[in-house]
C-alpha positions in Angstrom: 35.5 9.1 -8.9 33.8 6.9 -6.0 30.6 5.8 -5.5 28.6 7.8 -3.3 26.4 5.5 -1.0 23.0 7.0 -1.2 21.4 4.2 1.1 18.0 2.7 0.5 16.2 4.0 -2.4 19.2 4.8 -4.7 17.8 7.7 -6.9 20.9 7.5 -9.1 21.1 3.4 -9.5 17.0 4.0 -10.1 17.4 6.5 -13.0 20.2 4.4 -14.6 17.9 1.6 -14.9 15.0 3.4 -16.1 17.1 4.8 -18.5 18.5 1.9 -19.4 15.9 -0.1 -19.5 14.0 2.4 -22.1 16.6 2.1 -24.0 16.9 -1.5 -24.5 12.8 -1.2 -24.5 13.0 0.9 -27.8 16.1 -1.0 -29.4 14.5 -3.4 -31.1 16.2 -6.4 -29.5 13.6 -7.0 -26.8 11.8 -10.2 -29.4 15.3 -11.4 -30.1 16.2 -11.8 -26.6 13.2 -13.3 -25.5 13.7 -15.7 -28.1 17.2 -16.4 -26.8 15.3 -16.5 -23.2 13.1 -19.4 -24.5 15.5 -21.4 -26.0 17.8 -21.3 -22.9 14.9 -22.6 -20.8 14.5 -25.6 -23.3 18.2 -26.0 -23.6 20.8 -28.0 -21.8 20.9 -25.5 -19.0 17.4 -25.1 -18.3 17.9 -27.9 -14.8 20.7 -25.1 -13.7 18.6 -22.0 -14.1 15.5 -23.5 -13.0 17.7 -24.6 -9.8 19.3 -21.1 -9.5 15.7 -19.8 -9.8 14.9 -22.0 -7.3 17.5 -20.9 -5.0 16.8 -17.4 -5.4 13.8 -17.2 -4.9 14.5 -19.0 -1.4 15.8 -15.9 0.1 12.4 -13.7 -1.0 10.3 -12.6 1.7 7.5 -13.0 -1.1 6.3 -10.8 -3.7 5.0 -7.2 -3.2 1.1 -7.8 -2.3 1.2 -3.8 -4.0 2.3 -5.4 -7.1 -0.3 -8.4 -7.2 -2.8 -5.7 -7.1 -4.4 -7.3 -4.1 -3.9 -3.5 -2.1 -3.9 -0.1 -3.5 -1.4 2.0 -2.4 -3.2 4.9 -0.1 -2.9 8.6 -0.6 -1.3 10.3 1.7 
């Protein structure tokens, strides 16, 4: 079965990750994997992913001034 292309604001990919991400949320791997996280930024490959970091963060037109709580969103 295809993909149907649902445009901006993906309703389907959206409640795949929330579910998804709950799940992983209530797992019980979440301190393991940060762990893991932590280490790989101390490791031998922490100059590479500070570079891809680097380079993604490159092509961001900044971060949501809604998310830095500097704006509230208004009721409409």
């Amino acid at each position: 079965m295809g993909q149907r292309n649902e445009g901006e604001g993906n309703k389907t990919a959206a409640r795949e990750y929330n579910r998804d991400t709950t799940e992983f949320a209530k797992s019980g791997q979440v301190e393991g994997k940060a762990r893991e996280a932590k280490q790989a930024m101390e490791g031998k490959d922490a100059d590479a992913m500070r570079k891809a970091e680097r380079e993604g963060k490159s092509h961001s037109h900044g971060e949501d001034r809604l998310l830095k709580g500097g704006a509230h969103k208004s009721a409409e």
